[in-house]
PAZAPA-4460 file (N, C-alpha, C; in steps of 0.05 Angstrom, whole numbers, plus 32768, in hexadecimal, padded with zeros to 4 digits):
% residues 195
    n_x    n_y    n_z   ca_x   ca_y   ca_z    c_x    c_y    c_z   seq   type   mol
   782B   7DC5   7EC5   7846   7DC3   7ECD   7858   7DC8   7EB5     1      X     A
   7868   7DD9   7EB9   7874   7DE2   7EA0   7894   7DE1   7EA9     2      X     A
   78A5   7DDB   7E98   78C8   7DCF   7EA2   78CE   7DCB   7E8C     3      X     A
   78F0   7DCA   7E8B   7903   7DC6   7E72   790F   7DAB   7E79     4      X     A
   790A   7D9D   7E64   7928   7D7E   7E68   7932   7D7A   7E5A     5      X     A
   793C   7D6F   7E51   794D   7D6E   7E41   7948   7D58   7E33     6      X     A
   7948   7D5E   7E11   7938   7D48   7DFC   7956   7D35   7DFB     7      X     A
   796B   7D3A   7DFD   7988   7D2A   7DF5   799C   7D33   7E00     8      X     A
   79AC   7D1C   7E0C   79C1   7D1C   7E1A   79D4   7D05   7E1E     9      X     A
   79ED   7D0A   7E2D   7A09   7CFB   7E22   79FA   7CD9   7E32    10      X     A
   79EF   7CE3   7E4D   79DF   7CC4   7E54   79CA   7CBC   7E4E    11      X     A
   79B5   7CC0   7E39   79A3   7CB9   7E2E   79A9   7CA7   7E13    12      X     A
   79C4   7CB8   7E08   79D3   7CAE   7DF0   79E3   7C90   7E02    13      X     A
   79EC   7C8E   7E12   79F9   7C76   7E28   79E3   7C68   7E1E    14      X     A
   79CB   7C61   7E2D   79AD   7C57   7E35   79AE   7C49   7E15    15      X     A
   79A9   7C5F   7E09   79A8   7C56   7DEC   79C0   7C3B   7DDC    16      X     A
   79D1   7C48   7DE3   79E8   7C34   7DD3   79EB   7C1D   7DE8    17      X     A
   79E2   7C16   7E06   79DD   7C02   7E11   79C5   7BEA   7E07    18      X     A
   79BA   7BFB   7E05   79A0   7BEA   7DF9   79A4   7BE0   7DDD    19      X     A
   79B2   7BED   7DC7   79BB   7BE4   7DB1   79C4   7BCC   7DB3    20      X     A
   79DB   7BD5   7DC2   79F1   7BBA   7DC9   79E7   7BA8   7DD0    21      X     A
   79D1   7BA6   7DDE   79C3   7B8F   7DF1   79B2   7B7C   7DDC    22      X     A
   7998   7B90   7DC7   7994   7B85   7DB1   79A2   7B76   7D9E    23      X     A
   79B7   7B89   7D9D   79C5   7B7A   7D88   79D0   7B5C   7D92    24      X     A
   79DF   7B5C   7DAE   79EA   7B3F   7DB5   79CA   7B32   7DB9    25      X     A
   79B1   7B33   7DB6   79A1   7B21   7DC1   799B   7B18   7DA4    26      X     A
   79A0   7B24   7D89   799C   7B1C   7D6E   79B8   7B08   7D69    27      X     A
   79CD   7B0A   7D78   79E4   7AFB   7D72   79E4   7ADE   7D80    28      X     A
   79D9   7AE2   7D8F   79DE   7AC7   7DA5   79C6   7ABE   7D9F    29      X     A
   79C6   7AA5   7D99   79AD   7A85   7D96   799A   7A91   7DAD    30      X     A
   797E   7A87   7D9F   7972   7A88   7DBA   7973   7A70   7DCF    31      X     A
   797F   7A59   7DC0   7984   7A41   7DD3   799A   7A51   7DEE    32      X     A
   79A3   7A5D   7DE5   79BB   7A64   7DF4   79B0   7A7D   7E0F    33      X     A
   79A0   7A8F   7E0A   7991   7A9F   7E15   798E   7A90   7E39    34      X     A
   799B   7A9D   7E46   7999   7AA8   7E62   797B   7AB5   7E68    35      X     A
   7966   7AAB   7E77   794D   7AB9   7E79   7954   7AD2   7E86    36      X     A
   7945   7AE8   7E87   794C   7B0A   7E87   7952   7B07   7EA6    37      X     A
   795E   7B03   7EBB   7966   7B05   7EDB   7968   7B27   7EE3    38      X     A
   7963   7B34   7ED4   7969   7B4A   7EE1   7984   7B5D   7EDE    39      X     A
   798C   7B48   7ED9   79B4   7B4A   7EDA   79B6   7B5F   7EBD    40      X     A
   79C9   7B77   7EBE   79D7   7B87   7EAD   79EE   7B90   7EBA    41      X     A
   79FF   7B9D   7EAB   7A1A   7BA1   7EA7   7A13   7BBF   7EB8    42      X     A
   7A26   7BC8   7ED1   7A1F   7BE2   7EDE   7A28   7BF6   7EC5    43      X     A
   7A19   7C0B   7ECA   7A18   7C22   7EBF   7A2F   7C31   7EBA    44      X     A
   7A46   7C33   7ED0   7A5D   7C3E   7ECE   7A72   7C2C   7EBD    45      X     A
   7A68   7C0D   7EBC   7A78   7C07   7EA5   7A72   7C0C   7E8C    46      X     A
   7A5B   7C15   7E80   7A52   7C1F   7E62   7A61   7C39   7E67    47      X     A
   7A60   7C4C   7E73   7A69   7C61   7E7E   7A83   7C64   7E6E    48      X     A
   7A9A   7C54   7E86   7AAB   7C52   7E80   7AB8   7C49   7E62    49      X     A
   7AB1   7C35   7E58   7AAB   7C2C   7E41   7AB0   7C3B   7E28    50      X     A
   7A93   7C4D   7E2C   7A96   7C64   7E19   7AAC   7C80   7E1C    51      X     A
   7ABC   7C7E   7E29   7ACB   7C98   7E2E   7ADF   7C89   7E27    52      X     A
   7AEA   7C71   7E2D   7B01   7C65   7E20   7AFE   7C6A   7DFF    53      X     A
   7AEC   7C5D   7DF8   7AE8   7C59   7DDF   7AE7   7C78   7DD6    54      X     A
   7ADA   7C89   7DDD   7AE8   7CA3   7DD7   7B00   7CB2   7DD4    55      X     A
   7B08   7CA4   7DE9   7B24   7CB3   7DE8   7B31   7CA1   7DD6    56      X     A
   7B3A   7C83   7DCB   7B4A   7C79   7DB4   7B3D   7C8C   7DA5    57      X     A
   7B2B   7C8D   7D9E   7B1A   7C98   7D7E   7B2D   7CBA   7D7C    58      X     A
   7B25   7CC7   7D90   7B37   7CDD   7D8D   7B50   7CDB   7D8D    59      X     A
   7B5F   7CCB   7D9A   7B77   7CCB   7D9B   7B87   7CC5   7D7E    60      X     A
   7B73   7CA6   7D6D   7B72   7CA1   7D55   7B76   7CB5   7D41    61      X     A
   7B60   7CC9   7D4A   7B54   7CDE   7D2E   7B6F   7CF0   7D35    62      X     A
   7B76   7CF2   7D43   7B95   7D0F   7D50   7BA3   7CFF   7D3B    63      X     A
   7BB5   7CE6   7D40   7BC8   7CDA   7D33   7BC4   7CD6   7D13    64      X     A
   7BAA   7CD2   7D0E   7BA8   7CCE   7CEE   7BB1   7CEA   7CE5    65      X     A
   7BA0   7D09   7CF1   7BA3   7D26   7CF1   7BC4   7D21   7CEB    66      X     A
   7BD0   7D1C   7CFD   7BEA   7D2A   7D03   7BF9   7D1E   7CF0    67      X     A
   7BF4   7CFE   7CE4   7C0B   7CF4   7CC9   7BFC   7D03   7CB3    68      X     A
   7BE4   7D0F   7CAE   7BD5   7D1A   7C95   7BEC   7D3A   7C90    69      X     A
   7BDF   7D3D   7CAC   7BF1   7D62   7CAC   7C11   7D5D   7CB5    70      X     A
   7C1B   7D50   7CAE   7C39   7D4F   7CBA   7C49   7D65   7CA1    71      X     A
   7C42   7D5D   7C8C   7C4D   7D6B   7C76   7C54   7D89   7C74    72      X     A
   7C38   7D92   7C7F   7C2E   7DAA   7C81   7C37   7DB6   7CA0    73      X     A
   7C3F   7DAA   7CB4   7C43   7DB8   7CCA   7C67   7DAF   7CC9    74      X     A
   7C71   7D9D   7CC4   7C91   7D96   7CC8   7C9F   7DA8   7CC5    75      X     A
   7C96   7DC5   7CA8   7CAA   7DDC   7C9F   7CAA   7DE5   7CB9    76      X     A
   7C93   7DE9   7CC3   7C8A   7E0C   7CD8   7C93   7DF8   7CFB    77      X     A
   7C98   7DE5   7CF8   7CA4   7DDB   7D14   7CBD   7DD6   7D0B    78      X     A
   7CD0   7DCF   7CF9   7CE7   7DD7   7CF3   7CF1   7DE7   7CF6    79      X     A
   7CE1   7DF8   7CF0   7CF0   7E1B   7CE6   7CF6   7E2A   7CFD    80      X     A
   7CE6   7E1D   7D1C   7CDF   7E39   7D24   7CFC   7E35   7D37    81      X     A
   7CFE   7E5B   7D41   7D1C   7E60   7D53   7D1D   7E47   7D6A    82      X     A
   7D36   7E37   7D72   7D35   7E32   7D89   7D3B   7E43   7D9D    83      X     A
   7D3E   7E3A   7DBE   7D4C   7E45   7DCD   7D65   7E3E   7DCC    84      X     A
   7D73   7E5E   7DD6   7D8E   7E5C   7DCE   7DA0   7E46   7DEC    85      X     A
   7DAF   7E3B   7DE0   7DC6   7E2F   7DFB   7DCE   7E45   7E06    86      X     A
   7DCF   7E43   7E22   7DE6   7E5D   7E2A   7E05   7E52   7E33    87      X     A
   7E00   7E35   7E2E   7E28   7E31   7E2A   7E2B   7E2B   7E0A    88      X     A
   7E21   7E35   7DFA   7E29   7E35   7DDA   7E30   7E58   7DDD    89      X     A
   7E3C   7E60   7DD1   7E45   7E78   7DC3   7E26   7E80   7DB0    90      X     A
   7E1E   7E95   7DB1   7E01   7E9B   7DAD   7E10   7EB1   7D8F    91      X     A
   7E11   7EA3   7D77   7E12   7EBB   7D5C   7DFB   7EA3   7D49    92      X     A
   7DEE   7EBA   7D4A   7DDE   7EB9   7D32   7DDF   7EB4   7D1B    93      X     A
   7DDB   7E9D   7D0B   7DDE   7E95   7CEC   7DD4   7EC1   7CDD    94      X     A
   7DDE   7ECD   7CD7   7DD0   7EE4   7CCF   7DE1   7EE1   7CB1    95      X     A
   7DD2   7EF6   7C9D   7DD8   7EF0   7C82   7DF4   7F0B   7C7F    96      X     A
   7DFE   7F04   7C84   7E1B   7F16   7C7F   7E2D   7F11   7C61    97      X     A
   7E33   7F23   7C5D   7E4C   7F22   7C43   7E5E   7F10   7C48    98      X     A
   7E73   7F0B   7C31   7E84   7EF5   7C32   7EA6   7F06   7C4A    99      X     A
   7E9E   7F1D   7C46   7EAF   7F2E   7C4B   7EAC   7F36   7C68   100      X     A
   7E97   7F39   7C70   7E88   7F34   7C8C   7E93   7F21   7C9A   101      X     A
   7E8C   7F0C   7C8F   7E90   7EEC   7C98   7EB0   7EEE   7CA8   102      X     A
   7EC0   7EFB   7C89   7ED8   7EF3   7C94   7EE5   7F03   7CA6   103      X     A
   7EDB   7F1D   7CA9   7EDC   7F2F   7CC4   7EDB   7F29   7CD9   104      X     A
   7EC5   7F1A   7CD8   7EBF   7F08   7CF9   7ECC   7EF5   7D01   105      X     A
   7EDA   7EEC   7CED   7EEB   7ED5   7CE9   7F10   7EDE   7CFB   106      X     A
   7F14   7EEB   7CEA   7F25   7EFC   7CF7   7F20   7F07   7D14   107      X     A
   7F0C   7F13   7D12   7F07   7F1B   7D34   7F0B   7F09   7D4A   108      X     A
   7EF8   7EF6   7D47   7EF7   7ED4   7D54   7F17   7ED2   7D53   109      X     A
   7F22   7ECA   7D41   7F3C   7EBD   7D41   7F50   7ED4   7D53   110      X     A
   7F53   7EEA   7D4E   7F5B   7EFC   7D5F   7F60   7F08   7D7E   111      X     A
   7F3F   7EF8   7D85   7F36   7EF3   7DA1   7F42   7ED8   7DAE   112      X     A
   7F4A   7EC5   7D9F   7F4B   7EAB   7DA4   7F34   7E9D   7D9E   113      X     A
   7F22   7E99   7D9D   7F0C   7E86   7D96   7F03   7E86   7D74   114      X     A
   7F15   7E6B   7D76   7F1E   7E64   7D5D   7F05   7E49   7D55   115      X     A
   7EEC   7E43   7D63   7EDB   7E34   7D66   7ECA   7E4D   7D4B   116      X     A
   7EC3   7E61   7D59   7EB1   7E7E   7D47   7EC1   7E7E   7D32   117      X     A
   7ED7   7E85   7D33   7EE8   7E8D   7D1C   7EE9   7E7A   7D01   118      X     A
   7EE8   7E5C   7D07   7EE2   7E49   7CF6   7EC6   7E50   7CEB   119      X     A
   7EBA   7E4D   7D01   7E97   7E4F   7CF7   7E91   7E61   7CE1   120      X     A
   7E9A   7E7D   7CE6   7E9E   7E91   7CD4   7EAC   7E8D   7CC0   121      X     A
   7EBF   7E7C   7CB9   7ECF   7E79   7C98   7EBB   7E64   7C91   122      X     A
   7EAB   7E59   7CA0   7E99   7E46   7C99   7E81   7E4C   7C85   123      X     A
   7E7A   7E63   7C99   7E64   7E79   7C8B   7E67   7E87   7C75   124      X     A
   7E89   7E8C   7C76   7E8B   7E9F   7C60   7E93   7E8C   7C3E   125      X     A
   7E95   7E6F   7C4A   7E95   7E64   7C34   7E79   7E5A   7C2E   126      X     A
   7E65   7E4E   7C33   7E4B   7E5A   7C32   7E40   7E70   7C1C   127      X     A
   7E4F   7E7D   7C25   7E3D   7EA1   7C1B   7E4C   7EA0   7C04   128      X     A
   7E66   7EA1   7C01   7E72   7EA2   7BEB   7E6C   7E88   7BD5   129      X     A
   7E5F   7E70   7BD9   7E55   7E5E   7BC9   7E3C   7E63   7BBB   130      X     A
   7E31   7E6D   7BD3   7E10   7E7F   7BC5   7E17   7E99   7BB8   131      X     A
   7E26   7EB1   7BBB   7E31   7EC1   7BAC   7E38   7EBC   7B90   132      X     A
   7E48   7EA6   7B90   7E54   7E9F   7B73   7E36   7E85   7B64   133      X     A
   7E24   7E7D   7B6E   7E09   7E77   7B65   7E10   7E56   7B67   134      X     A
   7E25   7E4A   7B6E   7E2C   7E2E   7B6D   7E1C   7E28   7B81   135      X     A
   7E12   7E2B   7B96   7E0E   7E16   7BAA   7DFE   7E2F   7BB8   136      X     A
   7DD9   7E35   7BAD   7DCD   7E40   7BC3   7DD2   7E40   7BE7   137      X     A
   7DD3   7E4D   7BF4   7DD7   7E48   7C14   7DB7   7E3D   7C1A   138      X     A
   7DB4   7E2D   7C21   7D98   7E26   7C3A   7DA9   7E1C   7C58   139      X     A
   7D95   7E2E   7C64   7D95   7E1F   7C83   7D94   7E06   7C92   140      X     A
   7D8A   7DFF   7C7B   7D77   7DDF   7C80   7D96   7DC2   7C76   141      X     A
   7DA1   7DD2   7C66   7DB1   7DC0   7C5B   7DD1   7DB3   7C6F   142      X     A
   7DCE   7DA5   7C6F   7DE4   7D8E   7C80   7DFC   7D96   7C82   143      X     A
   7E15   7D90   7C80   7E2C   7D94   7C7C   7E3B   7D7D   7C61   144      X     A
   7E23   7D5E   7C6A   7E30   7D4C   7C59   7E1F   7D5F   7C3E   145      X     A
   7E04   7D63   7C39   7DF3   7D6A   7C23   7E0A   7D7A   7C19   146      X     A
   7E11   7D90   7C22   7E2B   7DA9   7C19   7E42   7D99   7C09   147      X     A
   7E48   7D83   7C16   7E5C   7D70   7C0C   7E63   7D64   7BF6   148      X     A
   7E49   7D5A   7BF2   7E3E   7D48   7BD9   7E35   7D5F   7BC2   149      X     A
   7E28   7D74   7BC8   7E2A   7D8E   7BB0   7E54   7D95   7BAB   150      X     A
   7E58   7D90   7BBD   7E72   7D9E   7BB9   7E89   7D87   7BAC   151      X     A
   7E7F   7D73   7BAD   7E97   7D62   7BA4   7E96   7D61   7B81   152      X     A
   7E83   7D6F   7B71   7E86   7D72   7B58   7E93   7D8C   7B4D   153      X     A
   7EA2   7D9C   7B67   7EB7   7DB1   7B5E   7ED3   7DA8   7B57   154      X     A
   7EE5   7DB6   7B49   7EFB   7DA9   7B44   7F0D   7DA8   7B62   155      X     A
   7F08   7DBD   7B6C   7F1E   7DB8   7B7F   7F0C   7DBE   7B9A   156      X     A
   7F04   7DA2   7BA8   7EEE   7DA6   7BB7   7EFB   7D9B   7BDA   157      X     A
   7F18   7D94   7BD9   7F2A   7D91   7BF9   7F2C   7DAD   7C08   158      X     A
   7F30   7DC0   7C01   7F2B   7DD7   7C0F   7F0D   7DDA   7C1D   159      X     A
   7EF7   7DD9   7C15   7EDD   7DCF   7C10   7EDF   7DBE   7C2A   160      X     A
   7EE4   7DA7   7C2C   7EE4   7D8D   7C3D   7EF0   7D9C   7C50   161      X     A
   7F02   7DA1   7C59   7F12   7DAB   7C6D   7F00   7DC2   7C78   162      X     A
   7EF0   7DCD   7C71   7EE7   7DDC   7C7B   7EC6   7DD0   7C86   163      X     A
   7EBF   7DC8   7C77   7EA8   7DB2   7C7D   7EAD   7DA7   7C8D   164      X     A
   7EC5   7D8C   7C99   7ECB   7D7C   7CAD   7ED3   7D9D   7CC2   165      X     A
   7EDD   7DA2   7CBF   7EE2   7DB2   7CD4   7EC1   7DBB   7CEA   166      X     A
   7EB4   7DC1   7CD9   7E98   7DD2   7CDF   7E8E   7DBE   7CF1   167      X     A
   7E89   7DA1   7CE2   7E7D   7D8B   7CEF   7E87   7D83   7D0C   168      X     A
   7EA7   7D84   7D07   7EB7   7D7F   7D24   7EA6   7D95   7D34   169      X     A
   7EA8   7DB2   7D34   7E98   7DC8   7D3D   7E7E   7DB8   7D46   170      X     A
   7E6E   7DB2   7D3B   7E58   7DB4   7D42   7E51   7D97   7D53   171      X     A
   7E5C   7D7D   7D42   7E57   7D6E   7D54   7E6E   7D58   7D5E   172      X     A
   7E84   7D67   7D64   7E9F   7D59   7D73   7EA0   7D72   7D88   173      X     A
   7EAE   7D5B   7D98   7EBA   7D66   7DB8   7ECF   7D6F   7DB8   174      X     A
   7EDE   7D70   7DA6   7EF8   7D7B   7DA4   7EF5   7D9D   7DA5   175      X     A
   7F0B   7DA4   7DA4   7F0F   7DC8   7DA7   7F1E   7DCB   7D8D   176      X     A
   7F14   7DD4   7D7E   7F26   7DEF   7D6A   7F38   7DF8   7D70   177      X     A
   7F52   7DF2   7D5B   7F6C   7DFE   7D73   7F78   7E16   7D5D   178      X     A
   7F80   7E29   7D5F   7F8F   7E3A   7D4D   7F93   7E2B   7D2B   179      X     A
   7FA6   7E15   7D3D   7FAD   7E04   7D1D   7F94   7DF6   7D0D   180      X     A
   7F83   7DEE   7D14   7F68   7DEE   7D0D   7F60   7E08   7D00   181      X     A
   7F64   7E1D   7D07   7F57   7E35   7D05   7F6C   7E34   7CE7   182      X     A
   7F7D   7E38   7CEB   7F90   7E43   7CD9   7F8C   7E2B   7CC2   183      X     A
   7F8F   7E0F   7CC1   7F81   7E01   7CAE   7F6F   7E0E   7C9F   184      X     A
   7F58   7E14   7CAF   7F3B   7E22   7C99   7F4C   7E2E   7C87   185      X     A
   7F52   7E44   7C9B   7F58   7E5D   7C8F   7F65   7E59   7C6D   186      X     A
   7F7B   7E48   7C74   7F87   7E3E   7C5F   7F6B   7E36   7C41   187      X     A
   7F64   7E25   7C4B   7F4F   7E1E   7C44   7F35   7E29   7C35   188      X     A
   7F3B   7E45   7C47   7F24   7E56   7C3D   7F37   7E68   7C22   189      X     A
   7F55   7E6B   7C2C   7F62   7E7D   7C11   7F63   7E6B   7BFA   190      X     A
   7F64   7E4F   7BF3   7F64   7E44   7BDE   7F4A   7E49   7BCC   191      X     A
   7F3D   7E49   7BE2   7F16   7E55   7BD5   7F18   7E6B   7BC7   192      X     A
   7F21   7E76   7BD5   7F1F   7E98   7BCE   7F3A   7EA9   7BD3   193      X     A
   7F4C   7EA2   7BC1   7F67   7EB1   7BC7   7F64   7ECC   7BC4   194      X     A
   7F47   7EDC   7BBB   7F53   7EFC   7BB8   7F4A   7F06   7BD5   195      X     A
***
């Protein structure tokens, strides 16, 4: 008679670690204490069960240790990556434009009426022109307060602010940008850069 079986498997390994367990509590408990053998064991689908719980903490465990080990290493590349765009936000692109650019669009925006872009853009173009003149690299990453706190060791850093608070209102106030807002920056942006 000749046939294949199988030397090891996930319920032989069960069988196994039942019987462990069983040894081991009959080395823990007195033999005064010892129940004569009745027959009686624990059904099969509760070892069963048992072990798949206990599997799954252990994995679930080993994921969470993984994920605080590699957080370091994955936070840049889940930071970084594009979101989806809003389609009730106004859809312009952070793109790397001249200071001169900036203020083209600025004008355009303000020209159209939407004096919400038009800010944004003297926003940008003060930005560019901070990294231009080497004072204050641009990063993406950086806040409006971070911008703030580099900026308050210029001599004349209220033009600066006004255009900062402005951005912030932009981004996270309910209010609307009104011309005179607009025209503030603006102000704002010629003390920066009067040529």
């Amino acid at each position: 008679m000749s046939g294949t079986f199988e030397t090891n498997s996930i319920d032989w390994q069960i069988q196994l670690l039942q019987m462990r367990i069983a040894e081991w509590l009959d080395r823990l408990l007195p033999s005064s204490n010892r129940i004569p053998n009745s027959g009686w064991s624990l059904p099969e689908w509760f070892f069963r069960s048992a072990f798949w719980i206990m599997a799954a903490l252990l994995t679930v465990w080993i994921g969470w240790q993984l994920s605080i080990l590699l957080r370091p290493y994955i936070a840049p590349y889940w930071f970084s990556r594009p979101s989806l765009p809003n389609p009730s936000e106004p859809s312009i692109a952070v793109e790397s434009l001249s200071v001169s650019q900036w203020l083209g669009r600025s004008r355009t925006f303000a020209q159209q009426g939407n004096y919400q872009e038009a800010c944004r853009a003297l926003y940008l173009a003060t930005l560019q022109k901070l990294d231009d003149k080497g004072l204050i690299p641009a990063q993406f990453s950086r806040t409006d307060g971070e911008y703030w706190q580099l900026l308050q060791t210029l001599p004349n850093a209220r033009p600066y602010q006004i255009l900062f608070q402005t951005h912030e209102r932009l981004c996270f106030g309910d209010r609307e940008i009104s011309q005179q807002i607009f025209q503030e920056c603006e102000r704002a942006y010629q003390e920066i850069d009067p040529g």
